[in-house]
C-alpha positions as a printed NumPy array, in Angstrom:
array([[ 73.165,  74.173, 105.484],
       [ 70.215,  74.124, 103.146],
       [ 71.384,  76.855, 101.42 ],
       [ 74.793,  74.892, 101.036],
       [ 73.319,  72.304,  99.736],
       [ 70.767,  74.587,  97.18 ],
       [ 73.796,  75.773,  95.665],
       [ 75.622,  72.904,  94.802],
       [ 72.296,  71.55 ,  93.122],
       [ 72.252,  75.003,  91.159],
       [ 76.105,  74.146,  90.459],
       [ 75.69 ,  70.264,  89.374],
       [ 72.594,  71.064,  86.905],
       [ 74.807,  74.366,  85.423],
       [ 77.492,  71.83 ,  84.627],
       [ 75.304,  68.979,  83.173],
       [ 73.825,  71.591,  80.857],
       [ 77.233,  73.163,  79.685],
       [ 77.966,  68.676,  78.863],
       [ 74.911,  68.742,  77.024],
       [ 75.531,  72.11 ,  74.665],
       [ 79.211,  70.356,  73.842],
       [ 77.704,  66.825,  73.024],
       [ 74.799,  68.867,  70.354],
       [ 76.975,  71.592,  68.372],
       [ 79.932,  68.864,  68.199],
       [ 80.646,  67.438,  64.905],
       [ 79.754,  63.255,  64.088],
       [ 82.879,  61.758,  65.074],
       [ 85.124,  63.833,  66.945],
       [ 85.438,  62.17 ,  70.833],
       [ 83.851,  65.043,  73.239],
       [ 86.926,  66.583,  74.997],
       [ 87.311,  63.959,  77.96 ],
       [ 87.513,  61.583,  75.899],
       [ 90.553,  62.877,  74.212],
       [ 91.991,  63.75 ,  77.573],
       [ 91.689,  59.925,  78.724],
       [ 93.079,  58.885,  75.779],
       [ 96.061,  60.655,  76.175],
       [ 96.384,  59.655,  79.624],
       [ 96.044,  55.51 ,  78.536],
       [ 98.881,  56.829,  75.987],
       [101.108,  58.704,  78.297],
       [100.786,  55.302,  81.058],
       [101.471,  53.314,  78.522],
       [104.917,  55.029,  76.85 ],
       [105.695,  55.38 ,  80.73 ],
       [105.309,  51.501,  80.792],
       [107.689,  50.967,  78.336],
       [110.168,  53.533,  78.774],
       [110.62 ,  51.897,  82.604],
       [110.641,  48.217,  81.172],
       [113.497,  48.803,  78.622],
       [115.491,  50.1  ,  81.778],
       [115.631,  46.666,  83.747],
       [117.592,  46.93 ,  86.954],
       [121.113,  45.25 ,  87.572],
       [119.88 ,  43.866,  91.009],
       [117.034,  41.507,  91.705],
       [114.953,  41.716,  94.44 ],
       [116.063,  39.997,  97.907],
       [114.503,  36.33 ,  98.73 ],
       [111.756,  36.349, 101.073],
       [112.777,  36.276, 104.499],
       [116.343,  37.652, 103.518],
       [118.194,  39.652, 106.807],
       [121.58 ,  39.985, 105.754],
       [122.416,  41.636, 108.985],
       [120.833,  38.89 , 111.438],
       [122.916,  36.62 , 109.155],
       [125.136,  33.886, 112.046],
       [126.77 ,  30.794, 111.397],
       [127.355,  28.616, 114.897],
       [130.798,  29.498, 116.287],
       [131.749,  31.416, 113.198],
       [129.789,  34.598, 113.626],
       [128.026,  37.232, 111.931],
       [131.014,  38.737, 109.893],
       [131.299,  40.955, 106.482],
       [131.871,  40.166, 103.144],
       [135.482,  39.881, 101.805],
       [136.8  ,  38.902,  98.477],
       [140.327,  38.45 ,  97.768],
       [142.25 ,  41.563,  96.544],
       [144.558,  39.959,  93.806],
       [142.284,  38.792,  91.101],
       [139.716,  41.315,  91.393],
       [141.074,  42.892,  88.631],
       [140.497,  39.879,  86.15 ],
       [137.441,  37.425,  85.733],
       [138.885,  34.284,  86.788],
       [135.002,  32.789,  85.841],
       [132.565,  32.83 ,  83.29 ],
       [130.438,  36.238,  83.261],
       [127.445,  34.094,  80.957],
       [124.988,  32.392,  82.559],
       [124.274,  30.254,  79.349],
       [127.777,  29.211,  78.016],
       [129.533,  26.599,  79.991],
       [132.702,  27.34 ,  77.847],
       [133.522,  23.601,  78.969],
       [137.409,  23.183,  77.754],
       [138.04 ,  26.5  ,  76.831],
       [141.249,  28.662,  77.777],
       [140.798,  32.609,  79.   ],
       [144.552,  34.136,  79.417],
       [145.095,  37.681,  80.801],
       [148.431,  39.68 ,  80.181],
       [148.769,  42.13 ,  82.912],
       [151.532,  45.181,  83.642],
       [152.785,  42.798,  86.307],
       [152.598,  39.599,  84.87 ],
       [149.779,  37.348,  83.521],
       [146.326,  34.97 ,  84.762],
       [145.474,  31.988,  82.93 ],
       [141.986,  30.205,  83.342],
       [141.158,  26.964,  82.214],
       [137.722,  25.582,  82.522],
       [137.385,  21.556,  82.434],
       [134.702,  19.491,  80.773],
       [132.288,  20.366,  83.825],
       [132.322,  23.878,  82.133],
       [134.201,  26.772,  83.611],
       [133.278,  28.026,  87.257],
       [130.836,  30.907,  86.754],
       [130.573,  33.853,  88.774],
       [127.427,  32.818,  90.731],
       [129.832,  30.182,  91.425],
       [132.264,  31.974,  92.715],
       [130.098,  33.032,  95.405],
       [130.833,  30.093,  97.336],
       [134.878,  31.046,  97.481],
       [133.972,  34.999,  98.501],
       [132.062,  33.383, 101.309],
       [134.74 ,  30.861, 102.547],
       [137.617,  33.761, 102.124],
       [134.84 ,  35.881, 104.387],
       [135.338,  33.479, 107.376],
       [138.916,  32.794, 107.215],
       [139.715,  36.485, 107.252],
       [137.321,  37.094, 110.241],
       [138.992,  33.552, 111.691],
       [142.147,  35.094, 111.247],
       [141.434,  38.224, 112.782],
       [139.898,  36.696, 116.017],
       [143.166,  34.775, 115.943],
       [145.391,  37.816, 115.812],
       [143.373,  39.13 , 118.907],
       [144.209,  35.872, 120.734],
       [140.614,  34.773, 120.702],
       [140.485,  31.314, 118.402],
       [143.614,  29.112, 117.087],
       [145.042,  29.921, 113.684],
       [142.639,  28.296, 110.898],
       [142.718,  25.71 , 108.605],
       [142.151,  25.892, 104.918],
       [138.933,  23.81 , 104.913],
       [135.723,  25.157, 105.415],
       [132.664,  23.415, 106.838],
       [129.569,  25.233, 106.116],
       [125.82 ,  23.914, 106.339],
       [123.834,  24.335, 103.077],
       [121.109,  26.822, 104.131],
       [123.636,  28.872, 105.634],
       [125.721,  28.795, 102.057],
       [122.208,  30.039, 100.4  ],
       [121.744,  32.765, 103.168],
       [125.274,  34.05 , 103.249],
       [124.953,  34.635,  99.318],
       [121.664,  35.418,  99.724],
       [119.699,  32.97 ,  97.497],
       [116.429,  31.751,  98.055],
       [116.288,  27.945, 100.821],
       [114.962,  25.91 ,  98.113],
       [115.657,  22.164,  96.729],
       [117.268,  23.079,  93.617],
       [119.432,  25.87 ,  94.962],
       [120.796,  22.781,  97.009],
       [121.107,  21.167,  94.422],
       [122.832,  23.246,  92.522],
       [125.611,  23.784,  95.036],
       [127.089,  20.039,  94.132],
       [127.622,  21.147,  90.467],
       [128.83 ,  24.845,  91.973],
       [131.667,  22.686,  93.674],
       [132.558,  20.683,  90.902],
       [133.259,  23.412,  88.062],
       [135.188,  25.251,  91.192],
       [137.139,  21.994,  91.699],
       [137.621,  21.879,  87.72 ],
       [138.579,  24.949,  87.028],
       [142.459,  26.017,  87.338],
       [143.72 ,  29.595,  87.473],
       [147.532,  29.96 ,  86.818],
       [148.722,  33.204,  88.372],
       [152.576,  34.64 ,  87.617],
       [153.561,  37.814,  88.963],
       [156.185,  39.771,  89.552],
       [156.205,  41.782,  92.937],
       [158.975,  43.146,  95.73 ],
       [160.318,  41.138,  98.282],
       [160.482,  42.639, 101.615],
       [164.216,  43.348, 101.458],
       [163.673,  45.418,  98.116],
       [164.714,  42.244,  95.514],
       [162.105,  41.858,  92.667],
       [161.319,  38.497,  92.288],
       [158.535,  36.679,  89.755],
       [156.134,  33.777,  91.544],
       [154.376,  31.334,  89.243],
       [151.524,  29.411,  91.099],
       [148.679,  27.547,  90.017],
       [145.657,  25.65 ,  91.47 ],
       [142.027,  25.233,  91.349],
       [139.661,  27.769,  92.896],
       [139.029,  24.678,  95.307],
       [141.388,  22.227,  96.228],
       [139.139,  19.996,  96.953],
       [135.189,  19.239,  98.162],
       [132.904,  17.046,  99.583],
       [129.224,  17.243,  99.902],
       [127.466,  15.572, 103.035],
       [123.535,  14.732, 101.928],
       [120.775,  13.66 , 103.998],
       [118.82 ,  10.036, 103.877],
       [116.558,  11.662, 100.841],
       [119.359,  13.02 ,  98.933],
       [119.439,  16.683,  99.909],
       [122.959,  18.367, 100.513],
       [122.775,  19.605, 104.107],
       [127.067,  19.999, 104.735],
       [129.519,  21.212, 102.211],
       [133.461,  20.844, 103.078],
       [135.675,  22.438, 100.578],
       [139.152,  23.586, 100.964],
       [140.76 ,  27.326,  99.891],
       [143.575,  26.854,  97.133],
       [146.758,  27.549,  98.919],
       [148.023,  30.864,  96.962],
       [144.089,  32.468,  98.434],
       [144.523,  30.993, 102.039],
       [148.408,  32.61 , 102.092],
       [147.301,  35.847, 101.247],
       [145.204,  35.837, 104.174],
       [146.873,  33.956, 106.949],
       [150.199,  36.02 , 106.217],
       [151.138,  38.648, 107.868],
       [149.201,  40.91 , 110.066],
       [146.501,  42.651, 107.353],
       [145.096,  40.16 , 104.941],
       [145.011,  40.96 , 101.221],
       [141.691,  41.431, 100.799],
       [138.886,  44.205, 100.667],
       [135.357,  44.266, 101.815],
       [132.311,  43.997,  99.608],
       [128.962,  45.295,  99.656],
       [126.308,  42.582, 101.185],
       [124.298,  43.783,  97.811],
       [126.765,  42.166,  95.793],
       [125.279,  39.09 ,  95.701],
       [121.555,  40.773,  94.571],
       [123.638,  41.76 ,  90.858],
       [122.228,  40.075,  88.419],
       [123.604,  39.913,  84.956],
       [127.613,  38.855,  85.303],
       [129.228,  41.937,  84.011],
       [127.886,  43.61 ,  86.788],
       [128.916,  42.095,  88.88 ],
       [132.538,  41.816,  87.366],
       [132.307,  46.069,  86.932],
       [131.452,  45.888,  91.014],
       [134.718,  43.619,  91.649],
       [136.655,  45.8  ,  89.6  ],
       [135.365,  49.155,  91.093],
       [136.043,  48.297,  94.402],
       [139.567,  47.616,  93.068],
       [140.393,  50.479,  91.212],
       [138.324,  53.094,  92.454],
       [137.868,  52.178,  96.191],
       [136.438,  55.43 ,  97.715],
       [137.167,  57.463,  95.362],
       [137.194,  57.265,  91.097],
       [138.48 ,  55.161,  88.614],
       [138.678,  54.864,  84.884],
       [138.383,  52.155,  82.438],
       [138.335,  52.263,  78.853],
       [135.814,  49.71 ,  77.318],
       [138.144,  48.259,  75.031],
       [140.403,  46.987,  78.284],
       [137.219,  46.36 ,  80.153],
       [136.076,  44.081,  77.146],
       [140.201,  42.168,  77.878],
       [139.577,  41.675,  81.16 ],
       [136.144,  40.319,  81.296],
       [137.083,  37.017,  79.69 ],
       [134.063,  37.583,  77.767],
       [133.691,  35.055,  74.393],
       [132.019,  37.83 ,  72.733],
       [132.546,  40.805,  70.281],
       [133.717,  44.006,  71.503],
       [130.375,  45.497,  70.471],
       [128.591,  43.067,  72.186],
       [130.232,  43.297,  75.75 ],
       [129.812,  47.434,  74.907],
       [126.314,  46.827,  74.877],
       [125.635,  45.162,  78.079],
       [128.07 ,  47.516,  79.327],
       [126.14 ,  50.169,  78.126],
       [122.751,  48.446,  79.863],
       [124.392,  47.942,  83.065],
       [125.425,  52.321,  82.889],
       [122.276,  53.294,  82.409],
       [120.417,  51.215,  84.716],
       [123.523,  52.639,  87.416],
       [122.056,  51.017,  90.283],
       [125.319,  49.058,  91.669],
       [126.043,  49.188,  94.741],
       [128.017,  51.703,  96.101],
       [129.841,  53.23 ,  92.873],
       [128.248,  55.603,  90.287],
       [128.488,  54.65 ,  86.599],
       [128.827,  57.133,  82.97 ],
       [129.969,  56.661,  80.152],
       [132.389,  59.128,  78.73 ],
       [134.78 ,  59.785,  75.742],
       [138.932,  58.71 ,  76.027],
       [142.133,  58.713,  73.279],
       [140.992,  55.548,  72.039],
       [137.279,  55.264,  72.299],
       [134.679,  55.171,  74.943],
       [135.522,  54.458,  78.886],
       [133.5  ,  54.021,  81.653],
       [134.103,  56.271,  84.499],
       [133.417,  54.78 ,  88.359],
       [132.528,  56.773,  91.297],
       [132.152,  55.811,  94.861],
       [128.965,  57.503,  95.548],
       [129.817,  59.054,  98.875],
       [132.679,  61.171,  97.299],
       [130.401,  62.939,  95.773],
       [130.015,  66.2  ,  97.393],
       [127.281,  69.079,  97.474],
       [129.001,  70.66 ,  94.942],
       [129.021,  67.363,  92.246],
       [132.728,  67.342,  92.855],
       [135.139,  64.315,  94.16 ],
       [135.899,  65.389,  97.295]])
């Protein structure tokens, strides 16, 4: 042991000598070697630094005490997330967080027919907003399919949630001004009117075009406690969404990701809609121009590219895989579902 420790003495005053020969022959003002190694280190952190905080994610982190999966409402159960299938192709809100576009008119033309959007002086319903209606079309589909197995009555259009289990379902954070917020979420939803016309096959083979129009809510009413606080919301499904579920025996809708709710920025979440759409489990391809037309956006073209462009390279949606490639008439954004992606990189 003594011998051990002899030679790591012999080693420790070899090296402080070798320090000492570089500090005396260098030149005044050159930084001894180390130095110019920790320098580049502090340089290398910080480009690291900023190359990571020019990527910002697409989804914010959970609130605390978020379990999506222990998620229960009384008599109404723990059930998944469903969004109805005929307007996920269109933004029948606002994607900006900042513009109320109070008054204003968004009108799509589609191969089938056409969507027009009209916002009242509450501002247009936003897509945060719209949360509300993907959780009330969640229960009545999961209502209706308890009723199909003889298990519960056939439901109503009205839905009769409590307020904390609104901000859990969408996955917001239990506090006053999320409550809060909910009465205003209910009043642009009440205020806002989407006019659908489409042209589809009967089931005896006739073509036939429906024109239909209501708000995303028919109506609403907001129970509050003695110190103000929303605790019960009651609002009722327009009557075009609650047909497409309660007829017939599969309900037109699809199933979103519980992750949904964690996008941030609005044309995420409006490429996530549209994904599940289009690509569903497999791939799908949109050109940016008719991206940019179906967004609603108030924007420029080169505008909506760019957050476009942000919300590709960040590609951290859930379930789909996002790149940008090159089409006839300009760029397009190409959407993968992620698991069919085989070993081989190919769509399986």
């Amino acid at each position: 042991m003594s011998a051990l420790i002899q030679a790591l003495e012999r080693a420790q005053a070899r090296a402080a000598q070798a320090q000492a020969r570089v500090g005396s022959n260098s030149l005044p003002g050159p930084k001894p070697i180390h130095g110019l190694n920790d320098e580049l280190a502090e340089h290398l952190r910080e480009k690291s630094k900023r190359r990571s905080s020019d990527q910002v994610s697409n989804v914010r982190r959970p609130p605390t005490g978020d379990q999506q999966a222990d998620f229960f409402v009384p008599a109404l159960y723990d059930i998944g997330t469903k969004d109805s299938r005929s307007i996920m192709d269109v933004a029948v809100y606002r994607l900006s967080k900042n513009k109320t576009r109070a008054g204003e008119v968004i009108h799509y033309v589609l191969p089938d027919g056409h969507v027009t959007v009209s916002a009242g002086p509450a501002g247009m319903a936003s897509v945060w907003d719209y949360d509300l209606v993907i959780m009330a079309v969640s229960h009545l589909t999961e209502a209706m399919n308890r009723h199909h197995d003889r298990r519960a009555d056939k439901p109503g259009r009205v839905f009769r949630p409590h307020v904390a289990d609104v901000l859990k379902f969408v996955r917001r954070s239990d506090g006053g001004k999320q409550k809060d917020d909910l009465v205003e979420t209910c009043i642009r939803l009440n205020t806002t009117h989407v006019a659908v016309q489409r042209t589809k096959k009967t089931r005896n083979g006739r073509m036939v075009t429906v024109s239909e129009g209501e708000p995303l809510i028919s109506r609403y009413k907001v129970i509050a406690n003695a110190n103000g606080k929303p605790e019960y919301l009651e609002i009722e499904l327009a009557d075009w969404m609650y047909r497409e579920i309660v007829e017939g025996r599969n309900p037109d809708v699809l199933t979103v990701h519980p992750d949904y709710f964690l996008i941030d920025p609005g044309i995420g979440r409006f490429i996530y809609r549209l994904a599940r759409r289009a690509a569903g489990k497999g791939e799908a391809t949109w050109s940016f121009q008719l991206l940019f037309e179906r967004s609603g956006s108030s924007g420029t073209l080169k505008e909506f590219s760019r957050g476009l462009r942000r919300v590709i390279e960040a590609n951290d949606l859930p379930e789909y895989l996002l790149r940008e490639g090159l089409g006839q008439i300009g760029p397009v954004l190409v959407m993968t579902h992620r698991d069919s992606i085989g070993r081989d990189g190919q769509i399986v």
